[in-house]
PATIKOL-320665 format. One record per residue: residue in one letter; y, z, x of N, C-alpha, C, O in turn. Coordinates in pm, whole numbers, plus 50000, padded with zeros to 5 digits. Layout:
AYZXYZXYZXYZX ...
This chain:
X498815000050084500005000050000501255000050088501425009850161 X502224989150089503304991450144504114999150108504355000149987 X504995009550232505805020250225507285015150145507865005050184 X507585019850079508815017050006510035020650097509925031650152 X511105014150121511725008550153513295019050168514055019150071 X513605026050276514735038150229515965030550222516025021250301 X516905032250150518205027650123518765042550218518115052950224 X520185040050290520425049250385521725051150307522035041750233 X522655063250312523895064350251524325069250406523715076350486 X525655062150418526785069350518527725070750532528505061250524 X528155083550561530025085150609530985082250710531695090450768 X530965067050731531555067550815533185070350844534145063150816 X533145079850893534495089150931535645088851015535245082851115 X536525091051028536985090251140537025099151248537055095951367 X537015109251205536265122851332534515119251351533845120451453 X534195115651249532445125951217532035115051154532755108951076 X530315110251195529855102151071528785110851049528585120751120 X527995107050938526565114250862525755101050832526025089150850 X524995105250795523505097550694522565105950671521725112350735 X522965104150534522055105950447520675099250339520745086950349 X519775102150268518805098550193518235103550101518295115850105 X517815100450035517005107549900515595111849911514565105149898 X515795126349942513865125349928513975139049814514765148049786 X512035131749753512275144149655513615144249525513935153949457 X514045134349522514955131049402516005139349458516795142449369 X516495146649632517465153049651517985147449778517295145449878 X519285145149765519655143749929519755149050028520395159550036 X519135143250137519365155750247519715142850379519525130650372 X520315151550499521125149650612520325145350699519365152850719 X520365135550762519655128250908520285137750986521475140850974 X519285143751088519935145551197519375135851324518435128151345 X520745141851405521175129951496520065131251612518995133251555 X519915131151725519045132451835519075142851901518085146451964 X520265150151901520975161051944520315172951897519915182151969 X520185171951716519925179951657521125181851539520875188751441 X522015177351551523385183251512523475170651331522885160251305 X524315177451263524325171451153524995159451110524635151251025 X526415159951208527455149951227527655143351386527915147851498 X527425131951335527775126751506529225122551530529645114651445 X530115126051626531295121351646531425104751675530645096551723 X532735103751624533135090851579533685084451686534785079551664 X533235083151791533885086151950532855068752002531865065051939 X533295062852096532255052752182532945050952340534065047852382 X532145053152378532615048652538531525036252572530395032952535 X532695030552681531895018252723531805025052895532685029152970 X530345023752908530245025553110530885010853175531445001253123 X530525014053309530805006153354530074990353352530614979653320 X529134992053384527404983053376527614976853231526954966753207 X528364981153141528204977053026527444980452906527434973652804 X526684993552927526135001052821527295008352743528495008252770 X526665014752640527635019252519526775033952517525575037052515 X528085041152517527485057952476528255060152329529295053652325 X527985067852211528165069552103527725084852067526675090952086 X529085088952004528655108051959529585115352070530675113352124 X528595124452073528915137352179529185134652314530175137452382 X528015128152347528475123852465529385114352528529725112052644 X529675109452407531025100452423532445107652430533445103552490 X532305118752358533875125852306533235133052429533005141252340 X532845136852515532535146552642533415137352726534575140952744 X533025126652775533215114252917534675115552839535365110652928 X535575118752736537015110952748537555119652799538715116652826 X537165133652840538105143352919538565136953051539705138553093 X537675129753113537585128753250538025106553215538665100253299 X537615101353115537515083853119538235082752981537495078352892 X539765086352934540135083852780539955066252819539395059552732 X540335060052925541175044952930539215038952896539175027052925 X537985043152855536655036552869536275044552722535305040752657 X536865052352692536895056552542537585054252421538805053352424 X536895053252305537835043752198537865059552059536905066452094 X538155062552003538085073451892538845070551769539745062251781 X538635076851627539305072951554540105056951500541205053651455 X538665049351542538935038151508539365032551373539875021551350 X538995043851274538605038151125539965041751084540155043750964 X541155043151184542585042951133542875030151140543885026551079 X542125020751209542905010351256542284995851236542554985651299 X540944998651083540344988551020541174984350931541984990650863 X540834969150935542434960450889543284958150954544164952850886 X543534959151048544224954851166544664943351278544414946451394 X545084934651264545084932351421545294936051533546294932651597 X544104946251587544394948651700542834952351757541834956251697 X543124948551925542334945551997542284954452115543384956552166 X541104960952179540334970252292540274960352376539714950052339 X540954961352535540364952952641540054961352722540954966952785 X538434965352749537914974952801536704967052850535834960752789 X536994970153033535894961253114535684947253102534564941953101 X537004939953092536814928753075536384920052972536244907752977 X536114930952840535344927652744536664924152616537674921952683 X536954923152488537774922052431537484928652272537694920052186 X537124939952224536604945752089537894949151987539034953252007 X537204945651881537724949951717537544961951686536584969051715 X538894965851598538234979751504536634977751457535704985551469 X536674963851398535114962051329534434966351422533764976351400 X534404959251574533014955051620533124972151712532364973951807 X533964981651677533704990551743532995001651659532185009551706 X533375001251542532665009451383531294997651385530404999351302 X531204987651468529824985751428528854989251536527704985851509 X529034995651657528755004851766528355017851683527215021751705 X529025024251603528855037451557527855038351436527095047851414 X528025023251336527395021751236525475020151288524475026351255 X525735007651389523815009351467523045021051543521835022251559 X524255031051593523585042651638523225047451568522125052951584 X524125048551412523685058751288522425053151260521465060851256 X522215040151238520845032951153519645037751264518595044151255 X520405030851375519005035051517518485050751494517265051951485 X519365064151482518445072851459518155078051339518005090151325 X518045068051224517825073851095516505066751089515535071751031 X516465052051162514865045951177513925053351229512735052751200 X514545062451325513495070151413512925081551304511735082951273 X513875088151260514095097051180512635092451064511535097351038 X513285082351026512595081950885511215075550913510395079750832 X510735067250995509635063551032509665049151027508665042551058 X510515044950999510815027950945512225018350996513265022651045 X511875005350967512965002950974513875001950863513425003750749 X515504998450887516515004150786516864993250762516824987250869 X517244985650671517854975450614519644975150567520694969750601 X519064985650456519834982650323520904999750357520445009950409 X521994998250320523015010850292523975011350217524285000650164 X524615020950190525525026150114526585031350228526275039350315 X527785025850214528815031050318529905036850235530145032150123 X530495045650278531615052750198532955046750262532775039850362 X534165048450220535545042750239535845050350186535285055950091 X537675054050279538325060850109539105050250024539185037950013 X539595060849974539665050849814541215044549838541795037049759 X541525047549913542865040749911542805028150012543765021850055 X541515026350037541185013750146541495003050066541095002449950 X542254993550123542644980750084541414969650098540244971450131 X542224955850056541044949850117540634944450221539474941250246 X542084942250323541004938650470540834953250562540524953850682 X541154964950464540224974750529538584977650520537914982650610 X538074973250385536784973150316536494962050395535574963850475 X537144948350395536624938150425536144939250602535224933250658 X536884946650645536504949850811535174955150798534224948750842 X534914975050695533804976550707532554968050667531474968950725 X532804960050567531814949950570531384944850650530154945150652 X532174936050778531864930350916531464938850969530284935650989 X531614948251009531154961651117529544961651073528714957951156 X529194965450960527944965850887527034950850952526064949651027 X527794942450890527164931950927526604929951079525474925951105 X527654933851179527764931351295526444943751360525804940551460 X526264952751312525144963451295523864963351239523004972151233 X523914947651186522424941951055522374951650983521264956950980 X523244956850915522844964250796523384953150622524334945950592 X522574956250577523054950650469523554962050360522884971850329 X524984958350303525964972350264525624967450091526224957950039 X524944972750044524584972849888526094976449770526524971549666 X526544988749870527854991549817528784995349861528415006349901 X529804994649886530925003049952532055012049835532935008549755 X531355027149885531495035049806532765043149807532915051949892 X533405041249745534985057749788534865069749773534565075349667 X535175076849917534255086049943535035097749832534285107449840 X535955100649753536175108849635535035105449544534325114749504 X534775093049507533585093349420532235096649442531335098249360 X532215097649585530805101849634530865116649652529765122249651 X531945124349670531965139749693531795139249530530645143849533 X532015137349402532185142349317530375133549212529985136149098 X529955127049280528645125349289527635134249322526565134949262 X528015141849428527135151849485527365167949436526575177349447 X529155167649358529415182149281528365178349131527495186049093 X528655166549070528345163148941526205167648946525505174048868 X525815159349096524175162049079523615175449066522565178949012 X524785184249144524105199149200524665207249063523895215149008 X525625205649024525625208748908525355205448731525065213148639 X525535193248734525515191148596526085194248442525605194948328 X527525195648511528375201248379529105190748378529165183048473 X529925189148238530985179648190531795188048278531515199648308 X533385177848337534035182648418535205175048394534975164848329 X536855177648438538055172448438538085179348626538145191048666 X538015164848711537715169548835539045168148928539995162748871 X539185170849016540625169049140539485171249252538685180449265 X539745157849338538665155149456539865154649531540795147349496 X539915162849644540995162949791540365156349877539925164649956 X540175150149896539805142750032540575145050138541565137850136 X540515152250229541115153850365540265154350455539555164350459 X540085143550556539305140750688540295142650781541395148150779 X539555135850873540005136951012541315125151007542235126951087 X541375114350922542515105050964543015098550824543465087150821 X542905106050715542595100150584543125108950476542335118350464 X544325110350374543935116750254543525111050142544285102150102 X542535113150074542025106949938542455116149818542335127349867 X542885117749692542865123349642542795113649468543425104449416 X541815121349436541165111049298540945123249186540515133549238 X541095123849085541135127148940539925117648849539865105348846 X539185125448792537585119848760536845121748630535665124248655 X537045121748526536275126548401534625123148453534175112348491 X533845138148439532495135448447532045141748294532185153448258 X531535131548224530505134548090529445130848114529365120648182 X527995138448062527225129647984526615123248120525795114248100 X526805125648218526555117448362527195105748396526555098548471 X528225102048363529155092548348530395097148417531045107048385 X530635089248509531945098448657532975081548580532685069748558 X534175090148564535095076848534536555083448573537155094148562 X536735070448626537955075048751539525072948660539645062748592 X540365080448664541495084948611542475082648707543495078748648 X542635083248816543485085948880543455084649007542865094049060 X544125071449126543725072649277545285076549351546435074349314 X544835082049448546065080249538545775087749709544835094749748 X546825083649769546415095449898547315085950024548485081950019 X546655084850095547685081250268546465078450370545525085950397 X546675068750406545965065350557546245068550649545615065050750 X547435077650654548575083150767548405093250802548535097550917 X547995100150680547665117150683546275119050709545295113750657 X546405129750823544875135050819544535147950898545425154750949 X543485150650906543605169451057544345163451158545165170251221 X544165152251182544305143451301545705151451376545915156251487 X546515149751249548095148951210548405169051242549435174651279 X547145174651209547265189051254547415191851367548365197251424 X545855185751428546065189551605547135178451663547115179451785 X547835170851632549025165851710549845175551709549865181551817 X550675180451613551935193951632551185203551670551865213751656 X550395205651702549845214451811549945213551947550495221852019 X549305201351991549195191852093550895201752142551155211452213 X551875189752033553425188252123553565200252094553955203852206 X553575212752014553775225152013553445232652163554125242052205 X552535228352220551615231552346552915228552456553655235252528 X552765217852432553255207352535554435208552571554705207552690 X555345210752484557105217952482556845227252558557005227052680 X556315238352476556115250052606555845253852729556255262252809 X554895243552723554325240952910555855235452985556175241653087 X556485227652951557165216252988558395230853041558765235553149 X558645233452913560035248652904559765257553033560565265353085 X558635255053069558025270153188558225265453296558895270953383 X557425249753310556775248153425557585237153436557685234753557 X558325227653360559315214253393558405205353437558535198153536 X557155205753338556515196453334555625192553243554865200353186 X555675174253215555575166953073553695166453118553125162453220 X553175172552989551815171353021551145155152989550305148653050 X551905152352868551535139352787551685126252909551495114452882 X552025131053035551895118153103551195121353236551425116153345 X550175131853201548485132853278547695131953157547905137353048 X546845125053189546255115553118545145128453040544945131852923 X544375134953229543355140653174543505151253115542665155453035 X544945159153152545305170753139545875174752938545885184252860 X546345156452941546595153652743545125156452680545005164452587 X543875148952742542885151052703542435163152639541975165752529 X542755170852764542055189452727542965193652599542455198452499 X544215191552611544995199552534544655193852423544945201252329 X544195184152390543775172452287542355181752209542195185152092 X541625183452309540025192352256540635206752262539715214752243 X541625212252279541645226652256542555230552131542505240852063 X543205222152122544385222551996543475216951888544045218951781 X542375211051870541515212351799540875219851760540605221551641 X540325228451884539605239951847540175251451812539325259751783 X541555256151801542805261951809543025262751639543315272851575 X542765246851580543155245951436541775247051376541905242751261 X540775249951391539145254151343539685268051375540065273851273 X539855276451509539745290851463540395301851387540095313651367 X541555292651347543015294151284542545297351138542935306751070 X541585287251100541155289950903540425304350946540675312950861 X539725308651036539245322450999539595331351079538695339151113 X541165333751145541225341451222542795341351188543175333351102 X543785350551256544945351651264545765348651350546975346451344 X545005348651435545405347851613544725337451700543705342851742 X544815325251747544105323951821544515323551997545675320052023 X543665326752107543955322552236543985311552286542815308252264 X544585300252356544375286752416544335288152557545355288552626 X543245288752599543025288252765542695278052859541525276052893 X543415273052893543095258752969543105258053167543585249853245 X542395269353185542555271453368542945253853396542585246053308 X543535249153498543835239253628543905231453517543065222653498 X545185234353410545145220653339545745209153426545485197153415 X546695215953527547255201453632547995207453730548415219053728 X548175197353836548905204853947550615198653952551085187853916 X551175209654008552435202253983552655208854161551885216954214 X553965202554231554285204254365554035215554384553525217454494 X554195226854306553755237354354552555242854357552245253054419 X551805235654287550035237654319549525238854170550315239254076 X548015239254155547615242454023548285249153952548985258253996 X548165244453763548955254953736547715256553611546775248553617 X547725266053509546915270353423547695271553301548825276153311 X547225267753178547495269553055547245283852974546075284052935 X547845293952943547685304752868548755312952752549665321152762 X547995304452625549165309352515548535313352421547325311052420 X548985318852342548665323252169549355313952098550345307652137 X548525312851932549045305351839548735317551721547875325451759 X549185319751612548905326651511549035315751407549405304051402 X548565324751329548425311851146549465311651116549785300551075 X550465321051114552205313751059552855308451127553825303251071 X552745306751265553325298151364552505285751333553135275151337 X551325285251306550255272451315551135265851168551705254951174 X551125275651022551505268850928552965263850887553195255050804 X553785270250952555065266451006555005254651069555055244051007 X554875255351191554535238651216554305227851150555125218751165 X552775224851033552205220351015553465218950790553295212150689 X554275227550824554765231650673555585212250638555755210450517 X555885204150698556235189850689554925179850622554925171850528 X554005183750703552855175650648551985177050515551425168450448 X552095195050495551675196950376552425196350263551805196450157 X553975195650261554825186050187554315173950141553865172250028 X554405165750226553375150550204552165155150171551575144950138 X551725160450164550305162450093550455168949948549695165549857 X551295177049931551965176049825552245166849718551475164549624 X553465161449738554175149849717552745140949674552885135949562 X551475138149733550725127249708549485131749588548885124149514 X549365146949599549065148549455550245150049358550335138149327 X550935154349309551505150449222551975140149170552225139649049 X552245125949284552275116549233550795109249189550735099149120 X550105113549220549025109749170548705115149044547925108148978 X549125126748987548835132448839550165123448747550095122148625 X551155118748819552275110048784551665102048732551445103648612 X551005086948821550665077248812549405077748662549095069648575 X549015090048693547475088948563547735090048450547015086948355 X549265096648447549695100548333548935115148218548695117248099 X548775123148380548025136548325549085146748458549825145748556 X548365156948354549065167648437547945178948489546795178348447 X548395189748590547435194048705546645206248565545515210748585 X547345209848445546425213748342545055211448328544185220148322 X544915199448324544175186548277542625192848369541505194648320 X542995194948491541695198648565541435209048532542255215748469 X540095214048566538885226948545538185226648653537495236548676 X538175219848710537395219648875538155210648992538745199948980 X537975217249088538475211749202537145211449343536465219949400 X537305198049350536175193449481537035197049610537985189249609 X537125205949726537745197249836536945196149918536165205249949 X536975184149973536465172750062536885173650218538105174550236 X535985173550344536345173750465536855181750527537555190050468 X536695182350670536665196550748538175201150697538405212050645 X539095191550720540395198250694540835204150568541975208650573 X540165205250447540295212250374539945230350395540095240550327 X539505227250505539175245050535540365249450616540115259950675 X541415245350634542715251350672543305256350538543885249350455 X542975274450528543825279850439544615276950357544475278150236 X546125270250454547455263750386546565252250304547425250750217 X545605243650267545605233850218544845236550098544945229949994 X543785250550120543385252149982544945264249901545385259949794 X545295271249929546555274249887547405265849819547725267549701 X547895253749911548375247249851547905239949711548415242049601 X546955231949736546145231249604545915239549505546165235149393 X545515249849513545745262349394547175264949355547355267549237 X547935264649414549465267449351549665253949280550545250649200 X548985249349311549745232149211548485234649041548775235848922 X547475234649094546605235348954546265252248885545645254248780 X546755261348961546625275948902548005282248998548075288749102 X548955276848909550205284049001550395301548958551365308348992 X549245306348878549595320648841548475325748916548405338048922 X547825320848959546425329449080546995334249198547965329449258 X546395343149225547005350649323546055345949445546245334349480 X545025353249516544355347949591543125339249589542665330849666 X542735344549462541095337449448541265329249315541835332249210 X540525317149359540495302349282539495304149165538395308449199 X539695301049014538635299348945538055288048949536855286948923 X539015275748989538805262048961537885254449065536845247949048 X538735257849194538125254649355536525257949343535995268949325 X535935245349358534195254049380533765246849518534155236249566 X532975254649556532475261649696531325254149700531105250149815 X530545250849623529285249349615528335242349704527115243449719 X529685231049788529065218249860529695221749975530815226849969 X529125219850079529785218350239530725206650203530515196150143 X532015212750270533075197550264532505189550362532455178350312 X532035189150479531825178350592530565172450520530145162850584 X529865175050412528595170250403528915162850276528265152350273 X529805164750152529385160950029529675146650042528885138949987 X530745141350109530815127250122529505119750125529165111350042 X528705124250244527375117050267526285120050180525395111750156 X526315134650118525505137350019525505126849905524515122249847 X527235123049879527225115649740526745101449784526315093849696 X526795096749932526095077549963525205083749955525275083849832 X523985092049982522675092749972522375093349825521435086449786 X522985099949744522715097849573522935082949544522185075749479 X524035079649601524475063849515523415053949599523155042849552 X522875057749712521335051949755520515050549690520025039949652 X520055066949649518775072149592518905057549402517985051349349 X520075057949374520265054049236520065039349288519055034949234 X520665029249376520005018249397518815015649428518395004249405 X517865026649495516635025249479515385027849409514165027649425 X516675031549286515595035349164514725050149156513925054749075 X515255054449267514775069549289515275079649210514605089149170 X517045076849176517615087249081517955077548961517885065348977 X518295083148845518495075648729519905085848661520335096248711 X520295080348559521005087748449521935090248532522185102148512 X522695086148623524265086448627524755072448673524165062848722 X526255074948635527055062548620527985065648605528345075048534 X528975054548702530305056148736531215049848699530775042448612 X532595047648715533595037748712535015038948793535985045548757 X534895032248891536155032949024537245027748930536945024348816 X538705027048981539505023448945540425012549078539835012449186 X541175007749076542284998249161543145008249233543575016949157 X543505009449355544505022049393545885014349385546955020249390 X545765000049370547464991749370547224984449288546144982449232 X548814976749260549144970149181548484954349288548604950549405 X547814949249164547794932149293548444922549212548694925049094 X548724912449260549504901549149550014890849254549724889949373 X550804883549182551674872349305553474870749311554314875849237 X553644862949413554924865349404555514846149332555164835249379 X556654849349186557264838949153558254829249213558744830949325 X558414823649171559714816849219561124818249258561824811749336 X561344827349189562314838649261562054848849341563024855849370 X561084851449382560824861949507560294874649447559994884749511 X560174872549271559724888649209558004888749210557164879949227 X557944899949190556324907649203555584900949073556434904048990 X554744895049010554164893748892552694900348929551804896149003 X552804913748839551764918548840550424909548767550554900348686 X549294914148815548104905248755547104913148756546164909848683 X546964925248833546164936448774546674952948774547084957448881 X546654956848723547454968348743546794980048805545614982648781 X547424986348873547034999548959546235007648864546785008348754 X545255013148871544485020648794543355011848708542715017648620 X543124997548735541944993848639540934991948662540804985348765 X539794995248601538714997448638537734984148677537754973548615 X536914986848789536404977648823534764981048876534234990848928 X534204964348823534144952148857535784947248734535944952248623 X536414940348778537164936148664537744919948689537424913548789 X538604914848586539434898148602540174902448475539974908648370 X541444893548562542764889248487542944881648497542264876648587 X543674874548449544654862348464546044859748411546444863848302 X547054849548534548254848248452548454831548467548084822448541 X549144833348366549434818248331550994811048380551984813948313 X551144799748521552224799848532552554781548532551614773948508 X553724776848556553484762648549554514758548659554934767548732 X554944746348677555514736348788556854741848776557044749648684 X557974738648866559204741648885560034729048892561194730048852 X559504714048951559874706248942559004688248921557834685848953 X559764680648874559264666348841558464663648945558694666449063 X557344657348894556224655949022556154665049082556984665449173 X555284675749072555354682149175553804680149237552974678149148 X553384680249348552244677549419551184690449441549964691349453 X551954696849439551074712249459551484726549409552654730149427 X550884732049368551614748249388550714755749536549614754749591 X551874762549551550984776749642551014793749595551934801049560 X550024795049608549784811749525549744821649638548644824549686 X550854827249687550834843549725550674855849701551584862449651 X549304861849736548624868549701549474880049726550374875049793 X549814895549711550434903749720550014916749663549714915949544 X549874931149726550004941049706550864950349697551634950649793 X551014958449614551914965849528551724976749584551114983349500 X551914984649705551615000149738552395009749663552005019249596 X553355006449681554675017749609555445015249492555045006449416 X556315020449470556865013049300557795006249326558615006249234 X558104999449423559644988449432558704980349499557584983649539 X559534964149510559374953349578559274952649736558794943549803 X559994967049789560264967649906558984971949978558924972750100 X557894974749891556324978649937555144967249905553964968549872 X555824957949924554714942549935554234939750027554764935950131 X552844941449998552154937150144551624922750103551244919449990 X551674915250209550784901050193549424904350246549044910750344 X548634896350124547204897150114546464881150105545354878350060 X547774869450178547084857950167547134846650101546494848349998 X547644833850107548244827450003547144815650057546534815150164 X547144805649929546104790949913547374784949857548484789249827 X546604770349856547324759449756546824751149710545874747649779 X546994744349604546314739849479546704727149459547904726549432 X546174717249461546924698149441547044699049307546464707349237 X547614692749280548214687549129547494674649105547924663849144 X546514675849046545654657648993546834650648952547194643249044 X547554649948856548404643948760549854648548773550254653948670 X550944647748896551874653648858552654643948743552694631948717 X553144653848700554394652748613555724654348584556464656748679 X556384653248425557754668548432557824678648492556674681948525 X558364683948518558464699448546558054704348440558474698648339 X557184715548419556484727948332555454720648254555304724848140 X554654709848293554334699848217552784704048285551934704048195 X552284707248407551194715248475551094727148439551904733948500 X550304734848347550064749448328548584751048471547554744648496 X549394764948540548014765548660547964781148585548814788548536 X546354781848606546014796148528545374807648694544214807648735 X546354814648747545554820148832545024834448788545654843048726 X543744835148835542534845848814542744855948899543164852949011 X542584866148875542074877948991540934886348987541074895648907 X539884886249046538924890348999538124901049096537614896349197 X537974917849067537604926049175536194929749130535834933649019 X535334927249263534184930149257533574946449268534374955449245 X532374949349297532004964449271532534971549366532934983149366 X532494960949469532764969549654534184966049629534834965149733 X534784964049530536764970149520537334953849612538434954549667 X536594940949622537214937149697537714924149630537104920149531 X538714917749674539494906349548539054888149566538834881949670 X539034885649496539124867549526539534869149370539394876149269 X540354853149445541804849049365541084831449333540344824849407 X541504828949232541684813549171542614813449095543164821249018 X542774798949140543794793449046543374777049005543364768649094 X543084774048886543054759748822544084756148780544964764448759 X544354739448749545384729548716544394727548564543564718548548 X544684736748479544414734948310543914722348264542874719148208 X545124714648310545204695648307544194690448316543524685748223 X543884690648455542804684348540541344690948564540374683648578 X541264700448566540054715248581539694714348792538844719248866 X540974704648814540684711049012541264728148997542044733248917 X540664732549086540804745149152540744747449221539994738649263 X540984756149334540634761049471540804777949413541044781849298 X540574786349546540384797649561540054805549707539394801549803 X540634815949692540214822549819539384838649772539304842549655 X538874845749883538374852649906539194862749979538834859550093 X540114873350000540744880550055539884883450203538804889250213 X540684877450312539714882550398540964890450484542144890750450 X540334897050610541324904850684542144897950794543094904350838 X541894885050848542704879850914543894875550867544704870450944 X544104876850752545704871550662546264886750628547424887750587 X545874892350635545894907450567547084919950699547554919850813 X546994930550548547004947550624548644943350762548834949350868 X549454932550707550574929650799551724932550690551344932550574 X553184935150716554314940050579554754921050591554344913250677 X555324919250519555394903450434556054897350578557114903150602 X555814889950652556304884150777556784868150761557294862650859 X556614861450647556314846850603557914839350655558864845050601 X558254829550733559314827150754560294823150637559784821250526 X561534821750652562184819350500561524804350460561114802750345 X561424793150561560544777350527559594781750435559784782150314 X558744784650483557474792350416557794795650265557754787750170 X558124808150263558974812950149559484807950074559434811549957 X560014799850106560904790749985560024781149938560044776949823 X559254777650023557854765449985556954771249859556644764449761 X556644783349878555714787249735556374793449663555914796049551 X558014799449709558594800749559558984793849476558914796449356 X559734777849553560094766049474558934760349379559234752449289 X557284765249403556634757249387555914757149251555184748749199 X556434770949203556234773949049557074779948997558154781649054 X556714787048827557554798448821556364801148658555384795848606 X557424814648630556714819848549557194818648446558354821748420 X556214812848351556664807848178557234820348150558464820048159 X556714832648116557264846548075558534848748036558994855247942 X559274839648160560614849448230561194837948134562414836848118 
């Protein structure tokens, strides 16, 4: 009898990845080779040209940062490029280094080989951010069944272990990422209300004002800039980390860094204290913005922080005090110390991967009776003939989904239109991102407005877009596929350009 076939769920993170699986109708955690539950999100390249991945990678950058790459998954969707050893790597092709180590010891792990997975994203991933992890996957032979947002997968793994109807608030705070999603769970049915969060924000953003908190001081003593020794940024880099971990359960912490560097006068040594109100003082700017991004998110849903009865938080950085505080004063501003709402139940570093191993277990027919529904985190649409936004799907709709708008010619004969694809991040025009423009022949030109072109927008399960547009007239069409090389750039199009696909239609509506 052939062995059935494991579908793998994973987090890939920007500090930390996991994998997970379903056994026993329950998910549980691959561990890594080490032993350890999370492997760091870290790759070094040697010299010879081998690849180290994990621990031992985030070890070698104390002593090799310029052969070490970290926190790549800030910088999927991107153009930008690693020239390390002569070699030339992608955000993708470096998340797809981290993605084959994960599969390599989950094969070992599980007894088989791995095919098929479930990858998590957060939810505010665009599309040539998804569209990168897709390549990475690919570039790793995995085949990605779904690409999951990791709020819906933490609240996958609260919804399995418990099983109550729920009005949910999922925090997502990682290492380089805030997610924050609003969720009706009935009946086993997760349906999404509400997205929002920042690619900007993350712990990441903690241990930096630490870092320069450090670093001022040293500089004030000793009249000297640490941030330009390389190895000496390093340490302060792994201790101001460990500084903001001992901080959630302590009051005080010590930072000891013997021979962080020598200056003319000889070695010198690092020795300071940090306490939690100096730490949250510091850090009191960022949790503003973290602020600010739930409430506009209970804005956008058109609910208020009432509305919830449970609260998920998600990722190591939710275990900094100030952030569950903060969260309780927004949804129980009359609680004093202890949360009724906040539940405990799930390790934050784990539920992400817990919930791809459920949304595994459910593609492989292993779990049954739940079901979801993601929502759009932006507005997508195109831009008219005058330079305005025409929405075409709106922020918040649920998907797999399609729209369409109906627009026509601007002038006599005209030979073509061109369709600029566009994202809506913020609520003005001044937050348009280009996502990619095609163009469309005209079989039959004519009058002006005499061509009706009907363009489509249509988002698939994995959240990602392709656009058509037909000539009504004639039934030619073309279409694109959102990919990331046109993408994830603020509108750069020269005014030639510009004026070419605004002249080139307009909108009946207006």
């Amino acid at each position: 009898m052939e062995t059935k076939k494991t579908i793998i769920g994973i987090d890939l993170g920007t500090t930390n990845s996991l994998v997970s699986f379903i056994k026993n109708e329950s998910p549980r955690i691959i561990p890594n080779p080490r032993g350890g539950r999370m492997t760091p999100s870290v790759v070094f390249f040697k010299e010879d040209g081998d690849v180290m991945v994990g621990e031992m990678a985030k070890n070698r950058a104390v002593l090799d940062c310029d052969h070490t790459i970290s926190n790549v998954k800030l910088l999927m969707g991107r153009d930008k490029k690693f020239n390390i050893n002569g070699h030339s790597h992608t955000p993708a092709s470096i998340s797809s280094l981290i993605l084959k180590n994960l599969k390599e010891y989950a094969q070992s792990y599980l007894g088989q080989e791995v095919k098929d997975a479930v990858i998590t994203v957060p939810a505010y991933f665009d599309d040539p951010q998804r569209d990168d992890t897709l390549k990475a996957a690919e570039m790793a032979e995995l085949n990605v069944l779904k690409l999951l947002n990791e709020p819906t997968a933490a609240a996958l793994a609260f919804g399995f272990s418990k099983n109550e109807d729920s009005n949910l608030l999922v925090v997502d705070f990682g290492g380089g990422t805030l997610d924050i999603t609003l969720m009706k769970y009935k009946n086993g049915v997760f349906r999404v209300r509400g997205v929002g969060g920042s690619t900007e924000i993350g712990g990441n953003n903690f241990d930096k004002v630490i870092i320069d908190h450090l670093a001022r001081g040293f500089k004030n003593t000793h009249d000297f800039d640490l941030s330009q020794d390389k190895i000496a940024y390093q340490q302060l880099s792994i201790h101001s980390e460990k500084a903001k971990t001992d901080l959630s359960s302590t009051n005080e912490t010590r930072i000891m860094i013997p021979y962080i560097t020598a200056t003319p006068k000889g070695p010198v040594h690092l020795n300071t204290s940090l306490s939690r109100p100096e730490f949250e003082n510091l850090i009191s700017p960022i949790l503003e913005k973290i602020k600010s991004h739930i409430l506009q998110t209970f804005e956008h849903a058109r609910l208020t922080p009432q509305w919830v009865d449970s609260v998920i938080l998600v990722g190591g950085s939710t275990r900094v005090p100030a952030v569950e505080r903060l969260v309780r004063n927004i949804v129980e501003p009359d609680s004093h110390e202890t949360s009724i709402k906040i539940k405990r139940n799930i390790n934050p570093d784990e539920a992400v991967a817990r919930g791809a191993g459920i949304m595994a277990g459910i593609m492989e027919q292993s779990i049954s009776n739940i079901e979801f529904h993601d929502i759009t985190p932006h507005d997508l649409g195109v831009e008219d003939d005058k330079g305005n936004f025409i929405t075409i799907l709106k922020r918040g709709t649920a998907y797999p989904a399609e729209a369409y708008h109906l627009f026509t010619t601007t002038r006599d004969f005209q030979e073509q239109v061109c369709i600029h694809v566009l994202q809506k991040v913020g609520t003005d025009n001044g937050d348009l991102v280009s996502l990619g423009w095609f163009c469309l022949e005209i079989a039959n030109p004519g009058k002006k407005g005499d061509s009706d072109i009907d363009v489509t927008f249509a988002i698939d399960t994995n959240g990602l877009l392709n656009v058509s547009a037909i000539d009504i007239n004639s039934g030619k069409s073309e279409e694109i596929t959102i990919k990331n090389k046109s993408l994830a750039n603020k509108l750069k199009k020269s005014e030639e350009e510009k004026s070419t696909w605004q002249e080139s239609w307009q909108n009946p509506d207006q």
